[in-house]
C-alpha positions in Angstrom: 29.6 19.3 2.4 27.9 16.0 2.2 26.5 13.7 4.9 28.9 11.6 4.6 31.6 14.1 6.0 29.3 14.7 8.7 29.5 11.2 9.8 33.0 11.1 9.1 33.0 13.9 11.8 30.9 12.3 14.0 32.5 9.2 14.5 35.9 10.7 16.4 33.5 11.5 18.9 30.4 9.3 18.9 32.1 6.0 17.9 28.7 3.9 19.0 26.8 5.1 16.4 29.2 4.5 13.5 28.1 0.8 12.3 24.6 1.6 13.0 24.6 4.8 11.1 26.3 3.7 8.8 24.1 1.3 7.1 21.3 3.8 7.3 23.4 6.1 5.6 23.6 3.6 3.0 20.0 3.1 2.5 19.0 6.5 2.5 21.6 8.2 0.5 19.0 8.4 -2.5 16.9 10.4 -0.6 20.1 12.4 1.6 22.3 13.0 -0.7 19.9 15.8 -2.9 18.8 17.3 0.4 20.1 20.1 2.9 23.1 20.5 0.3 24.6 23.5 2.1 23.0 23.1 6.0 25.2 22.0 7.7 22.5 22.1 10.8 20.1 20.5 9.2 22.5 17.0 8.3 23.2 17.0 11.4 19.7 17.3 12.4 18.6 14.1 9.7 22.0 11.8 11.2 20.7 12.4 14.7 17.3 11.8 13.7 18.3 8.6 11.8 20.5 7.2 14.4 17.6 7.6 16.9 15.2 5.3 14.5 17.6 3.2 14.0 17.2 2.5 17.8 13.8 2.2 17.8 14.0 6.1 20.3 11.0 7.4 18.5 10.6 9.9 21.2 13.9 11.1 20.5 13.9 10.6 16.8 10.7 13.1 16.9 12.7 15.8 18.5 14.9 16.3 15.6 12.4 15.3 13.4 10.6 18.5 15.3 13.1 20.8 14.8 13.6 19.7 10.9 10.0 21.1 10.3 10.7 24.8 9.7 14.0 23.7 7.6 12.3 21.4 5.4 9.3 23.8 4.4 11.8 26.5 3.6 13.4 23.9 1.2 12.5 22.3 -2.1 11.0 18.9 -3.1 14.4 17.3 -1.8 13.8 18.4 1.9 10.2 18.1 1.9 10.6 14.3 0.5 13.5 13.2 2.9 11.1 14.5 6.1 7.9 13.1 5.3 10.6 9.6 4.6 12.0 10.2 7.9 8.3 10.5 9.5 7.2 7.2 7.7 10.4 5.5 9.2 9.5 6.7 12.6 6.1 5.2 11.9 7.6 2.5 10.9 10.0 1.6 13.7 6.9 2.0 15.9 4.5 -0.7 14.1 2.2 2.0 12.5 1.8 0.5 9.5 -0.9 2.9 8.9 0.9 6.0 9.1 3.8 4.5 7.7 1.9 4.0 4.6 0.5 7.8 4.3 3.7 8.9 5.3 5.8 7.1 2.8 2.7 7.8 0.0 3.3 11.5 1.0 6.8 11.2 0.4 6.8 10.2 -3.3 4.1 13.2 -4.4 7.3 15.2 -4.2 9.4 12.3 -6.0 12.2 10.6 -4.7 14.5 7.7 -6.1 14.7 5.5 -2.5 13.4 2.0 -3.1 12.1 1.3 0.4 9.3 3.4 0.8 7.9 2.3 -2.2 8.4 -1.3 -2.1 6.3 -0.7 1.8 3.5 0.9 0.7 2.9 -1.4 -2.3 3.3 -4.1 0.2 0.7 -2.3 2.2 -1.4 -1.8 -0.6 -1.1 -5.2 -1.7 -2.0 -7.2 1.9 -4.1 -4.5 3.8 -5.9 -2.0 2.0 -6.6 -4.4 -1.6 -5.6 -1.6 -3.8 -4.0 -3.8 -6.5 -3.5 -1.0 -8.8 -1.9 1.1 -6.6 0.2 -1.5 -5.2 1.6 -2.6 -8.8 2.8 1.2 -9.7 4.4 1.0 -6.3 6.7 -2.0 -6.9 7.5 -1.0 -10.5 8.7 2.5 -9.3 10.8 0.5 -6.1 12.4 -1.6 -9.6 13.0 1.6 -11.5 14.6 3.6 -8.6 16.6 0.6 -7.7 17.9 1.2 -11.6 18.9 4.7 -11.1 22.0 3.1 -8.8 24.0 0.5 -10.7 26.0 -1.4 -10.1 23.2 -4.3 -9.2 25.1 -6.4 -7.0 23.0 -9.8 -5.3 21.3 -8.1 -2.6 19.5 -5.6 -4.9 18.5 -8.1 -7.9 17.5 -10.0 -4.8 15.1 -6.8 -3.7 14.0 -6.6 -7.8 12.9 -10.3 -7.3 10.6 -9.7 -4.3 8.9 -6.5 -6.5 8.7 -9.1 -9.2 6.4 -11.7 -6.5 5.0 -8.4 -5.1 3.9 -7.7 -8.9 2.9 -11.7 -9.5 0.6 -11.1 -7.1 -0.6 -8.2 -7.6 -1.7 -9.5 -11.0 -2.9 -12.5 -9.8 -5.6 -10.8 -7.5 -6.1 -8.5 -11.0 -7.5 -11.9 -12.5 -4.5 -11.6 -15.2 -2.6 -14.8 -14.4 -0.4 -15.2 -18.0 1.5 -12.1 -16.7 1.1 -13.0 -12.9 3.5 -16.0 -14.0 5.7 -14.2 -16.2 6.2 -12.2 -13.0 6.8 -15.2 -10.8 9.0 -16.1 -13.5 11.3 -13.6 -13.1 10.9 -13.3 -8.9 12.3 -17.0 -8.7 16.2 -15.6 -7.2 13.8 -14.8 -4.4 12.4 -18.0 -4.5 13.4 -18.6 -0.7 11.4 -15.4 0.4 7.8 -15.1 2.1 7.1 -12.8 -0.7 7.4 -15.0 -3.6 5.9 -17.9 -1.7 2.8 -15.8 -1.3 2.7 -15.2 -4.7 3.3 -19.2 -5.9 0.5 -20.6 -3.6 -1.9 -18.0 -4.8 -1.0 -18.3 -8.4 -0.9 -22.4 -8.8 -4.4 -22.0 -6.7 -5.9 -20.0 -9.5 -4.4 -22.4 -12.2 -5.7 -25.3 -10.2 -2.1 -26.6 -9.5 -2.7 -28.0 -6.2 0.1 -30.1 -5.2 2.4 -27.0 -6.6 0.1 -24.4 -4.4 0.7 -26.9 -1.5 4.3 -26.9 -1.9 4.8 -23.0 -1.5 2.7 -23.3 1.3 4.8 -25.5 3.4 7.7 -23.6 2.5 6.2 -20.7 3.2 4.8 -21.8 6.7 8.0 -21.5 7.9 9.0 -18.2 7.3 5.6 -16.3 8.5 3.3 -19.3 9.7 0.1 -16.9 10.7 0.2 -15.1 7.0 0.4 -18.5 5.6 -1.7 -19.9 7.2 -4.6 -17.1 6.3 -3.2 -17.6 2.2 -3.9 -21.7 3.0 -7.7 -20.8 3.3 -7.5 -18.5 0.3 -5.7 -21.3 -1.8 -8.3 -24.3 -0.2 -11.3 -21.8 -1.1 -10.0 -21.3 -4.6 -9.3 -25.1 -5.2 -12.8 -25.5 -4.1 -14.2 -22.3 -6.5 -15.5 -20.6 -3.4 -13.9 -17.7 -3.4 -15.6 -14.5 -3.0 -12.7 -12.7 -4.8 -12.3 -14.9 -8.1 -15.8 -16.2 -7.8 -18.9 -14.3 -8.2 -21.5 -15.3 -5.7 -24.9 -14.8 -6.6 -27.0 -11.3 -5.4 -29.4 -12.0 -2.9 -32.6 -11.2 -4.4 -34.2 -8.2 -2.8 -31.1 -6.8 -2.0 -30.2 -4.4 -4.2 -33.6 -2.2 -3.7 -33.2 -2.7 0.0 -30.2 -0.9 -0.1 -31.6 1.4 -2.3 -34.3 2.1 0.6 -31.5 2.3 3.2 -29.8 5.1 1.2 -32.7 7.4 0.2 -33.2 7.3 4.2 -29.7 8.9 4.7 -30.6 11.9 2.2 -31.4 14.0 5.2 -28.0 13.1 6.8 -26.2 13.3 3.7 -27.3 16.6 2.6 -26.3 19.2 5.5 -23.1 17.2 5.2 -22.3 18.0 1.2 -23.5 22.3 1.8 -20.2 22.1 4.1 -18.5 20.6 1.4 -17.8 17.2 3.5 -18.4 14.3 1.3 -15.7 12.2 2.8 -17.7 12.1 5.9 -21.0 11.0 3.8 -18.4 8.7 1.5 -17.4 6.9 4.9 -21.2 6.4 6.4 -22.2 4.7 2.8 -19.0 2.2 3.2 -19.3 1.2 6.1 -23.0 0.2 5.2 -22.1 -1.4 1.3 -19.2 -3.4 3.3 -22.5 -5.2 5.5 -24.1 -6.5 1.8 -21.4 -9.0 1.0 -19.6 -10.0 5.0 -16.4 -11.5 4.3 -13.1 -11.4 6.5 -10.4 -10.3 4.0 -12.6 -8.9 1.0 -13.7 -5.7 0.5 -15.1 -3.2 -1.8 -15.2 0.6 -1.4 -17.4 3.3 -1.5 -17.1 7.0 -2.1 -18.8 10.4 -2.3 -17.7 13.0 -4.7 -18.6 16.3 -5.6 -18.1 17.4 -8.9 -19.4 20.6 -10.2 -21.7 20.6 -6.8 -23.5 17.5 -8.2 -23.1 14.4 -5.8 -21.2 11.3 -7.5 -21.6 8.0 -6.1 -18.2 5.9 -6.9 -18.1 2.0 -6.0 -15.2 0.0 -6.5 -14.9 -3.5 -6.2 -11.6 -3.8 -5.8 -11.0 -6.6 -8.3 -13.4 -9.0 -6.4 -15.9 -10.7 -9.1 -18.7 -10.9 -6.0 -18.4 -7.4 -5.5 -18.2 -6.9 -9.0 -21.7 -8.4 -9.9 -23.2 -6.6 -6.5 -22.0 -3.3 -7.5 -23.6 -4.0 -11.3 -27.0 -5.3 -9.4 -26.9 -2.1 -7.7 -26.4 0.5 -10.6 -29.0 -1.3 -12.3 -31.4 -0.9 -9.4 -30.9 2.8 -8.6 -34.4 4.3 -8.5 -34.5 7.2 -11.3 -35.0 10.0 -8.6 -32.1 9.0 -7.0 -30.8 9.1 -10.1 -31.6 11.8 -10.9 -30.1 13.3 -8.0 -26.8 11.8 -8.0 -24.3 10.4 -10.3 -23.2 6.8 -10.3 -19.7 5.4 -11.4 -18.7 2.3 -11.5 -14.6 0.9 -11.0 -13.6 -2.8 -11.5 
């Protein structure tokens, strides 16, 4: 029996919950309707556990959440997906955008055809983290599950437009502004939204269309005035070809070595670290020194430590940001050959 009769059931005797449920019912049913097919317990367990959420009682949403645990890992890839989704939407409902993210990201390893989770950590991919890449694949799998359920009434080729801005901009912070507009192009039912806004002022900045940049901007003050706000001093930088992200700012000279120095120091540290196998640890001391080189509010680049065949990789990535870009290039050309020797150095746009 499905979820639905559940809720049927549920309703002669918890009446309250029936509008509210409802709708999440509606949402979710991608992810409910392939899960807990024959336990009973369990959908009972996930309505409870969704009508809690949807009341923002995370305390009580955790209970049943709780007690899904031993369910779900005697499942499949169904159960397992519609828990960690449940966990994100806890997150979620809480303001842990954080958690939300890794929850949701956790959720689609075991695959999924919900939209939501998706579009959210593309969005958070997009805005917090910088991981352009990530957050494009994100918003074309939200378009292609949204797909999977026809028919497409207005509300989701509304939702496909604001993947379409999410895309545009994504795009547009991958320097690839032909297809960022093409995107745009194809976003403009959600031409009303915060989303596409975003994605207007930041493209007509990059094209030099000022008065059109300043347009979106205005329209978009009004929806989310502190975001827009932060995107006017993006759009006045790029008008002004200041930005660290789409302009490449020259290596300070001397720089490159005096990391270089800095690093060879932390070989003691480092070392002990990568025996125990713990190069995130070493991967986190050398970002949180590379992100000192370059200091800017909203940019960043990132910096890892791999092991690969017990040989120690160096990997910097500069997240699509053409100042990063040149000091991560100044810095693999500096690398002293004992270093070198030593470890490994890749380089990621």
């Amino acid at each position: 029996m499905s979820l639905h009769y559940w809720f049927l059931r549920l309703q002669s005797f918890l009446p309250h919950i029936s509008r509210r449920l409802q709708l999440q019912l509606q949402l979710f049913t991608p992810l409910l309707e392939p899960a807990f097919q024959e336990d009973r317990y369990a959908q009972l367990l996930t309505l409870f556990c969704l009508d809690s959420a949807s009341r923002e009682k995370i305390v009580a949403a955790r209970r049943y959440l709780d007690r899904l645990v031993p369910l779900c890992e005697q499942g499949g890839d169904a159960e397992k997906a519609l828990w960690h989704a449940l966990n994100g939407l806890c997150y979620m409902q809480s303001g842990d955008d954080d958690a939300m993210a890794a929850a949701f990201d956790r959720a689609a390893q075991y695959g999924h055809s919900y939209h939501l989770p998706y579009m959210l950590t593309a969005e958070y991919a997009l805005l917090t983290s910088q991981q352009y890449d990530t957050a494009l694949a994100g918003f074309d799998r939200a378009i292609s599950c949204i797909y999977q359920f026809p028919p497409l009434d207005e509300q989701k080729q509304y939702v496909i437009a604001q993947a379409q801005a999410g895309i545009s901009l994504s795009l547009t912070m991958m320097h690839r502004q032909d297809e960022a507009a093409r995107a745009l192009q194809k976003a403009e039912l959600a031409g009303d939204a915060e989303e596409y806004l975003h994605a207007a002022a930041m493209l007509y900045a990059c094209l030099g269309k000022a008065a059109e940049a300043q347009k979106a901007l205005d329209a978009f003050r009004k929806l989310n005035p502190p975001l827009a706000d932060r995107t006017a001093t993006h759009v006045q930088l790029l008008l002004a070809g200041k930005h660290i992200h789409f302009h490449a700012r020259p290596v300070p000279s001397g720089l490159p070595e005096a990391f270089w120095d800095w690093f060879r120091s932390q070989e003691p540290v480092f070392q002990p670290l990568l025996d125990q196998g713990d190069a995130d640890a070493c991967g986190a001391m050398l970002a949180d020194h590379i992100n000192t080189l370059v200091p800017d509010e909203e940019d960043m680049m990132t910096a890892a430590i791999e092991l690969h065949d017990n040989q120690p990789e160096i990997v910097l990535t500069a997240c699509y940001s053409r100042s990063y870009a040149a000091m991560i290039d100044a810095l693999a050309a500096a690398c002293p050959e004992d270093l070198r020797s030593r470890w490994r150095i890749t380089v990621r746009p």
